[in-house]
N, C-alpha and C positions, 0 to 999 in steps of 0.2 A: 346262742346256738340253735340249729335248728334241728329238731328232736321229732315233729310230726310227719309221720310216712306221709300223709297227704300232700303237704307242703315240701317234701320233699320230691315226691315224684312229682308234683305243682314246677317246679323247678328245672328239673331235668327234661319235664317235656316242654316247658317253653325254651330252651336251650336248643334241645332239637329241632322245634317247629325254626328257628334260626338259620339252625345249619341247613335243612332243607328249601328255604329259601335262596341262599346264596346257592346252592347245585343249580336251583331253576332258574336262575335269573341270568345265565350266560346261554342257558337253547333257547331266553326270550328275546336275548336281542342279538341272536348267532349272525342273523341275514344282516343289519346295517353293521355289524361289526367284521364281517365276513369282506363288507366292500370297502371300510373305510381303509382296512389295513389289507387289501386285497388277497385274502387268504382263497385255497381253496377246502372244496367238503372235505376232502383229507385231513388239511392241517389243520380242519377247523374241530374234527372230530381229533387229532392228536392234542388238542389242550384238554380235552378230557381225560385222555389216556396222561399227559402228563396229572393233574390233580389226583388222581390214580394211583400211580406211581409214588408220590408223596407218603398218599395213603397207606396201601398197604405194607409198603416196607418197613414202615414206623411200628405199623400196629403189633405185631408181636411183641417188640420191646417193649411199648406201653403194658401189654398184657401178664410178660412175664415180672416186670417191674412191679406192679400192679398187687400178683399173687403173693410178696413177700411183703407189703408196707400200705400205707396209706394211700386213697385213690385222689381227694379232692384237689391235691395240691397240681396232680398233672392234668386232670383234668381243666384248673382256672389256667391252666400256662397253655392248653391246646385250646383253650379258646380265643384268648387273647392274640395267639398266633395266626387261628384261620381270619379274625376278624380285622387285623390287622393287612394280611394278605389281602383281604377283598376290596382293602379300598386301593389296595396297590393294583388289584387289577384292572381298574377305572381309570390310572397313571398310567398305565402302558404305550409305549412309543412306537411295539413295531411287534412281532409275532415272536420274537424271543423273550421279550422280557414281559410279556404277559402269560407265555411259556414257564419263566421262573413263579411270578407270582401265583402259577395255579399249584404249584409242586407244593409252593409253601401253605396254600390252604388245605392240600392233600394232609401235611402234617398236622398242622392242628385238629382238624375234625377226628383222623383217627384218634387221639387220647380217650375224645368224647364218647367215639361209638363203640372203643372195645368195653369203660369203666361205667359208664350211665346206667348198664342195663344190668351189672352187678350189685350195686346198690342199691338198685331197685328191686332185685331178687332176693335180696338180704332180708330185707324192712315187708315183706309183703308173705301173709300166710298160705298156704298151698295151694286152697282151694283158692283162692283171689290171683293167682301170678298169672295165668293169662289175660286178665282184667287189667290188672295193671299193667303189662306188655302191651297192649292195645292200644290205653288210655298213651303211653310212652309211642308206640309205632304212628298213631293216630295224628301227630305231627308230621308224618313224613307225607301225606297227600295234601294236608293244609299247608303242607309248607311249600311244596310245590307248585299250588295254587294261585299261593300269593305271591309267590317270587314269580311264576310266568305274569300273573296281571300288574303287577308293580312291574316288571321289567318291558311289557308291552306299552303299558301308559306311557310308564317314564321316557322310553324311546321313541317315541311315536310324538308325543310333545316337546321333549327337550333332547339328549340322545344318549347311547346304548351306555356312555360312561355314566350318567349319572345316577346308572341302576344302582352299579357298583358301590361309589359314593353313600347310596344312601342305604342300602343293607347294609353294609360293614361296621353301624356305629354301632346298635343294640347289644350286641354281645359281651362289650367289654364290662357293661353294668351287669349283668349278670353271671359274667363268668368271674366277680369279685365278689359276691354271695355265695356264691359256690362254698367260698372256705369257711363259712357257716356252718355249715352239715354237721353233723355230728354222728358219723362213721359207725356203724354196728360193728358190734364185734363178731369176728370171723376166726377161722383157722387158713394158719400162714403159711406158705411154702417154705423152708428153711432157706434162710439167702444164699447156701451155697448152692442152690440147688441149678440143674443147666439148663437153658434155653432147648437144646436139642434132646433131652432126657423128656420135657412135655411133650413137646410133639409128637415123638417116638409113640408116648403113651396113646394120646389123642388119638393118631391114626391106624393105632391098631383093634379101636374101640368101632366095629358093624356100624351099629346105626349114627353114631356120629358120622363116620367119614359118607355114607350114604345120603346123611343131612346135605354136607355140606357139597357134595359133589352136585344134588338138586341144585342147590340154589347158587353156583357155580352158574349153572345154564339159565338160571331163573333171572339170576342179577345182570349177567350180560346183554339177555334179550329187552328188559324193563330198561337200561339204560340207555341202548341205544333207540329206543321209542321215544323216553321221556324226552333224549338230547334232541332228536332231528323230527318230533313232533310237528312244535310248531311251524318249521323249514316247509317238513312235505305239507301241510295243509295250504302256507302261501304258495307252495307250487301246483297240488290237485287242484283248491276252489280258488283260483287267481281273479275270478270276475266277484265274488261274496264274502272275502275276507281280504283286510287290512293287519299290518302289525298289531295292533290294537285290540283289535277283534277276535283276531284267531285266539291271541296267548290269555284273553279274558273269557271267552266263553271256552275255551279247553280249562283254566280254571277252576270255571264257575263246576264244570263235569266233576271235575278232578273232588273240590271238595264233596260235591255230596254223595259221589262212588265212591271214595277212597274213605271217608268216614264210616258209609257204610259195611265197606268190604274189611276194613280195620277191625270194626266194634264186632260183626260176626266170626271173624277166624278167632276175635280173642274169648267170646261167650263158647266157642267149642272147644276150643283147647282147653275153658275149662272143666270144660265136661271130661275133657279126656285126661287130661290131669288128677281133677278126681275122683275118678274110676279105678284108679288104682294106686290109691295113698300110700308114700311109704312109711312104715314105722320108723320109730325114732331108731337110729343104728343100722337100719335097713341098707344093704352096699348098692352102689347105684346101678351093679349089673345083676342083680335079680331080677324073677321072673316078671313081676309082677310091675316094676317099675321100664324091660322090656316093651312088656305090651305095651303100656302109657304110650310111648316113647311112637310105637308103629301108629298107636291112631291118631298119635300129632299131624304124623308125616301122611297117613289118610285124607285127613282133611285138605293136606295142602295139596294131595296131588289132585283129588277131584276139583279143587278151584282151579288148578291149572288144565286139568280134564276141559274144566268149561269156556277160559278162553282163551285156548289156542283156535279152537275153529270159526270162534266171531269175531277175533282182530284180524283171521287171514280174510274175511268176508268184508269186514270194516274199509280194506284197503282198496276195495273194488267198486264200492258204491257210489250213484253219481253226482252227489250231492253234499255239502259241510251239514245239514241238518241231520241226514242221516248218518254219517260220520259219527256226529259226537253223541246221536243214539246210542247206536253200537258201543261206542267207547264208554258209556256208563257201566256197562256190563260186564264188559271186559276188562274193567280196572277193577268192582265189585271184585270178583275173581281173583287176580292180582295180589290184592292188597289182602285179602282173606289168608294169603298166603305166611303174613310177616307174623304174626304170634308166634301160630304152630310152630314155625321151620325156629324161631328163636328159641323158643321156649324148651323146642328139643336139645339145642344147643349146651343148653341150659342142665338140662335134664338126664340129658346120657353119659356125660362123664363124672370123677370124682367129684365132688363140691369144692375142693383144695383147689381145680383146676380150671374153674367156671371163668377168672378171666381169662387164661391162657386160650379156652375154649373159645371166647369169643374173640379173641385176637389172633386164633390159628381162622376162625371159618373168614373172618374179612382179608386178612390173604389169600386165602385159597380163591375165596368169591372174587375177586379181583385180579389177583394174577390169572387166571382162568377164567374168569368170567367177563369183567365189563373195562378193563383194562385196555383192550383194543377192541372194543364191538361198536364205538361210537365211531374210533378211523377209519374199521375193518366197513362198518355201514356205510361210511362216507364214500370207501374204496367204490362198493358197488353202486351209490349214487352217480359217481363218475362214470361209469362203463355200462350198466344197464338202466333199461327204462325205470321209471320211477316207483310203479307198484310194485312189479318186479323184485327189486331189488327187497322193496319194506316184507317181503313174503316169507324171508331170512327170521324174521321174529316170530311168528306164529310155528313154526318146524321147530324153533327152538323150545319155544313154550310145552311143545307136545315130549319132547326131551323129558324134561324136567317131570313133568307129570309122571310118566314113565318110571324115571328114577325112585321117586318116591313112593311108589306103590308099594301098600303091605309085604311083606315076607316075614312067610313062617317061619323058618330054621333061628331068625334073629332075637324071633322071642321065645322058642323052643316050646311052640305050643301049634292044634290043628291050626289049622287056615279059618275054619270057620270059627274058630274061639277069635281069632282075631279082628274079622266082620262084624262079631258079635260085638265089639265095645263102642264102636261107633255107630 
């Protein structure tokens, strides 16, 4: 069995860095896949929207399931399932039934992203859970990274199926280790307990539903960038960039922003986590674990403060050098985002309900958020000029920041007590 938190979050984050791989590896090779089955930006942003759909529908059952028994056993069957899926997406004969295969990776990966981050909250001590949320998130820019340059290469030398093909295998070795873990012990929702009795709870609870209403606008605009990334760069610098080239050095950005904007949101959060520890028996809506709670959601709206205004500038420059300048910065920002907003997730409701928590925000985040922002973007690719249109991501950025700013009533303390902890 495996008994070391190390090696267990060793685990779950190579899992992850997996599944963000296979997200990125179909907006690397969107354009020759776009012609060969002559899709348009529409339908091509609707197979996002479907893997979507998969997703979040599932995720609350996994979550409420989740609350009342064992996690690993759903989590090895949702990997097995998206990995499976992926290599069906590389089989696909026509726009429906690569349609079906993305529904089916939708399902699997949710098991993984509502249950991963529970077990990792379990095994890891107070002051260390934004550290280790990081070390866990910190796959999700590497993964990207590597799925656009493996899906660039691979298409660009051999073609867009054989991304598919060759992400799809890893998963199954690993998500057969899985049932290794060796489960901490927790407190269990009663089984009879209802699906719509959590919720209820969840969304009556301030600073969660404010969590996730941020990152509602935060995930829609991040996805539609991430998807029609490398599209708009072959179509802004068409004379300095190849398939190849774009999805490698967008990449190459990706890892050493996203690592860095990962590792600093989780070094605050846990500053701000341990600024206000709570006692043992402590209820999670005291004052004191409140404020926590506001200067999670601090941190993440001043990242998003910082790049809404450089990715609307990013779009307008005339150049790919300067482009993926910009874009270092504004993914920094970004990704600084993912601790905090989890961790609050995490943090603001019962402990009895921490999976349901993260299987109500990946619903919400998706049916409201990134659900239709990859078609909905495609829509305006179709109808408006091409900067234009990407200008839709940056307004929403500035949303989101918005959202999340401090409020005092929610921690029932001044305003300035609540400046003061971060």
């Amino acid at each position: 069995m495996i008994r070391d938190p190390r090696a267990i979050l060793a685990l779950l984050t190579g899992l992850n860095f997996i599944n963000f791989i296979d997200r990125a590896v179909i907006a690397a090779v969107l354009t020759p896949m776009k012609a060969e089955l002559a899709l348009s930006n529409f339908e091509a942003g609707v197979l996002n929207t479907a893997f979507l759909i998969g997703y979040f529908l599932t995720s609350p059952l996994f979550g409420m399931r989740a609350d009342k028994g064992h996690r690993k056993g759903l989590i090895t069957l949702g990997v097995l399932v998206w990995s499976a899926a992926t290599v069906a997406s590389g089989l696909a004969a026509g726009f429906w039934t690569l349609l079906a295969a993305r529904v089916a990776v939708g399902v699997g990966e949710a098991s993984f992203a509502v249950l991963a981050p529970t077990i990792i909250d379990d095994i890891t001590p107070l002051d260390r859970k934004g550290s280790a949320l990081s070390t866990f998130y910190i796959a999700i820019p590497l993964g990207y990274a590597l799925g656009y340059i493996l899906g660039g290469q691979l298409g660009n030398h051999w073609d867009w199926r054989t991304a598919f093909f060759v992400v799809g295998g890893p998963g199954v070795v690993l998500a057969l280790t899985v049932l290794l873990i060796a489960e901490p012990p927790r407190k269990l929702l009663d089984a009879k307990a209802r699906l719509i009795d959590g919720l209820r709870e969840l969304a009556a609870i301030p600073l969660y539903r404010r969590a996730v209403l941020g990152y509602c606008a935060y995930t829609g605009a991040v996805a539609g960038f991430s998807y029609w990334a490398p599209d708009f760069m072959l179509r802004a610098f068409p004379g300095e960039l190849n398939l190849a080239s774009a999805n490698s050095y967008f990449g190459l950005v990706l890892i050493a922003s996203g690592a860095i904007g990962t590792l600093v949101g989780g070094r605050y959060a846990n500053r701000a986590s341990a600024s206000q520890a709570i006692a043992p028996g402590e209820p999670y809506d005291s004052r004191g674990n409140k404020l926590a709670v506001n200067s999670l959601l601090k941190i993440a709206a001043i990242s998003m403060a910082v790049a809404a205004p450089l990715s609307a500038l990013g779009f307008f420059l005339p150049g790919a050098a300067a482009f993926f300048a910009v874009s270092f910065f504004v993914q920094i920002g970004l990704f600084a985002v993912t601790a905090p907003v989890n961790a609050t997730f995490l943090r603001a409701v019962p402990i009895e309900r921490r999976a349901s928590a993260m299987a109500a925000s990946i619903f919400s985040i998706h049916l409201f958020g990134d659900l239709w922002s990859a078609a909905a973007l495609g829509l305006l690719l179709d109808n408006l000029p091409l900067k234009i249109a990407m200008l839709s991501l940056p307004l929403t950025f500035a949303w989101a920041a918005y959202t999340w700013r401090p409020r005092q009533r929610e921690a029932g303390l001044p305003e300035a007590r609540i400046h003061a902890t971060t």
